[in-house]
C-alpha positions as CSV (number, residue, x, y, z in Angstrom):
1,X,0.0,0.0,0.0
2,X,1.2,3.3,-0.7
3,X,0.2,6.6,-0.1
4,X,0.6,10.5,-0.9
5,X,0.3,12.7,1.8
6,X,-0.2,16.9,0.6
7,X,0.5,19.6,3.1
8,X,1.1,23.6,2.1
9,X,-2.4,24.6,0.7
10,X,-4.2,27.5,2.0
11,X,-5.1,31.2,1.3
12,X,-3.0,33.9,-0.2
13,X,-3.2,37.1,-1.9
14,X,-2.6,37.3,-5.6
15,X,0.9,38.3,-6.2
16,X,2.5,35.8,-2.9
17,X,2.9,32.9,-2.9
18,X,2.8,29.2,-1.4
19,X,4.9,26.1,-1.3
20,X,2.9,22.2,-1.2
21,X,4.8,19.2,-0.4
22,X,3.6,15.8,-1.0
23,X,5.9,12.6,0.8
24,X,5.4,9.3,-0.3
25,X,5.4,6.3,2.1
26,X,4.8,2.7,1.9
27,X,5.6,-0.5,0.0
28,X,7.8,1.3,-2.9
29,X,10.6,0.1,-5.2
30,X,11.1,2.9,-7.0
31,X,9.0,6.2,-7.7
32,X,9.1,7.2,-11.4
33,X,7.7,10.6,-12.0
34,X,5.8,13.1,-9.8
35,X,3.8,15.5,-10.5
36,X,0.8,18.1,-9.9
37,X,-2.2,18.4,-11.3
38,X,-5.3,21.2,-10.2
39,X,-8.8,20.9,-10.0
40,X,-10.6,24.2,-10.5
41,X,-14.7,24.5,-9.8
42,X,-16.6,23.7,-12.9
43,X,-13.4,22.5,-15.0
44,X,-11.7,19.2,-15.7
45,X,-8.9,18.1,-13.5
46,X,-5.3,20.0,-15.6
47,X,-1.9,19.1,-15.3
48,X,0.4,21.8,-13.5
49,X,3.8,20.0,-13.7
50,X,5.9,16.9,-13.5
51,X,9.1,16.0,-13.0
52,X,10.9,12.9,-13.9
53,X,13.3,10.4,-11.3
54,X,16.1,12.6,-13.4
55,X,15.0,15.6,-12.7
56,X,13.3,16.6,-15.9
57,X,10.9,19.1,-15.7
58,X,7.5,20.4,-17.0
59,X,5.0,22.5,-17.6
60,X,1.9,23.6,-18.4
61,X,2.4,26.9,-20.7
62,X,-0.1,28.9,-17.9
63,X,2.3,28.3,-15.1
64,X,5.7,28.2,-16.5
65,X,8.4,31.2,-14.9
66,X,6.1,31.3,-12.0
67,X,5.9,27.7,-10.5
68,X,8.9,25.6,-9.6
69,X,9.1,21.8,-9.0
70,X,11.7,19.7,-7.2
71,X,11.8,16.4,-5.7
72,X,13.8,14.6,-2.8
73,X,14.6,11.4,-3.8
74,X,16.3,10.1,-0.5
75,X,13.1,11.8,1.4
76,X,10.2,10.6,-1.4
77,X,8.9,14.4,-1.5
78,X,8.1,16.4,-4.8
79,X,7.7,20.0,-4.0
80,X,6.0,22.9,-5.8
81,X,6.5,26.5,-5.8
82,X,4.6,28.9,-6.4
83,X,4.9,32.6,-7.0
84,X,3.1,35.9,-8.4
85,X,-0.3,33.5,-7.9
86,X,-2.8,34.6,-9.3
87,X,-6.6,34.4,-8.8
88,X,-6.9,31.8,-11.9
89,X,-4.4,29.3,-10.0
90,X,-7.1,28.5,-7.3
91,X,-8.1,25.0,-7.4
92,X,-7.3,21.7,-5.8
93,X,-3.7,20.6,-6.0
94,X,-3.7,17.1,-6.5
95,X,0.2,15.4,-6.1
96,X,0.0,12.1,-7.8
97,X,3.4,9.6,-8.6
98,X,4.0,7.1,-10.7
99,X,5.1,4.0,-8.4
100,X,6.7,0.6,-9.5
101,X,5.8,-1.7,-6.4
102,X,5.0,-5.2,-7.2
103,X,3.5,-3.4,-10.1
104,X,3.6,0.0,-11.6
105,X,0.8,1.8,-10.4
106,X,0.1,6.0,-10.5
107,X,-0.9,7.1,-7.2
108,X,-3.0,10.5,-6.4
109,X,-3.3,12.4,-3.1
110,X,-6.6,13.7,-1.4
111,X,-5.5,17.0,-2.7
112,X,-4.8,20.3,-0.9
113,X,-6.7,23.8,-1.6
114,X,-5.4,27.3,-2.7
115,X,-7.4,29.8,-2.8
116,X,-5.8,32.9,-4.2
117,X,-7.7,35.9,-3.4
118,X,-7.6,39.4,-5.7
C-alpha cells in the first residue's frame, strides 16, 4: 500500500505565494515521476507540472516562470513552488506519482486547496 500525503495549501493574496509538499510512504521500489495536477470548480482536473526520477521538468504553458518543482529522492517528496499566484491558480492541487511496487501503479493524493484571493 502506498500513499501520498499533501500539506502547504491555503489562502493567499494574488501576487505571494505558497509552497505544497507531498511525501510518499509505503511499499515502494522505486517512484518514477511526480507531479501536480489542479482541479478548479466547474473545469476538468489540468496538469500543472511533472518531474521525472532525473530531474526533468514540465510545464503547463499557464504556469511556466512562476511555479517551480523539485523532488527529494532520498526523502520521497516532490515540492511545488509557487509565485506571483494569481486568482486563476485556485483549485485543488492534487500530487500524484508514478510507483513501481509489485506493479507500476500511479498514485493521487486527497489534494490540498489554494485559494488565491484578488
Amino acid at each position: 500500500q502506498v500513499q501520498l500525503v499533501e500539506s502547504g495549501g491555503g489562502l493567499v493574496q494574488a501576487g505571494g505565494s505558497l509552497r505544497l509538499s507531498c511525501a510518499a510512504s509505503g511499499s515502494i521500489f522505486r517512484i518514477n515521476s511526480m507531479g501536480w495536477h489542479r482541479q478548479a470548480p466547474g473545469k476538468q482536473r489540468e496538469l500543472v507540472a511533472t518531474i521525472t526520477s532525473g530531474g526533468i521538468t514540465n510545464y503547463a504553458d499557464s504556469v511556466k516562470g512562476r511555479f517551480a518543482i523539485s523532488r527529494d529522492n532520498a526523502k520521497n517528496t516532490v515540492y511545488l513552488q509557487m509565485n506571483s499566484l494569481e486568482p486563476e491558480d485556485t483549485a485543488v492541487y492534487y500530487c500524484t506519482a508514478l510507483i513501481t511496487s509489485r506493479t507500476i501503479i500511479r498514485y493521487w493524493g486527497q489534494g490540498t486547496q489554494v485559494t488565491v484571493s484578488s
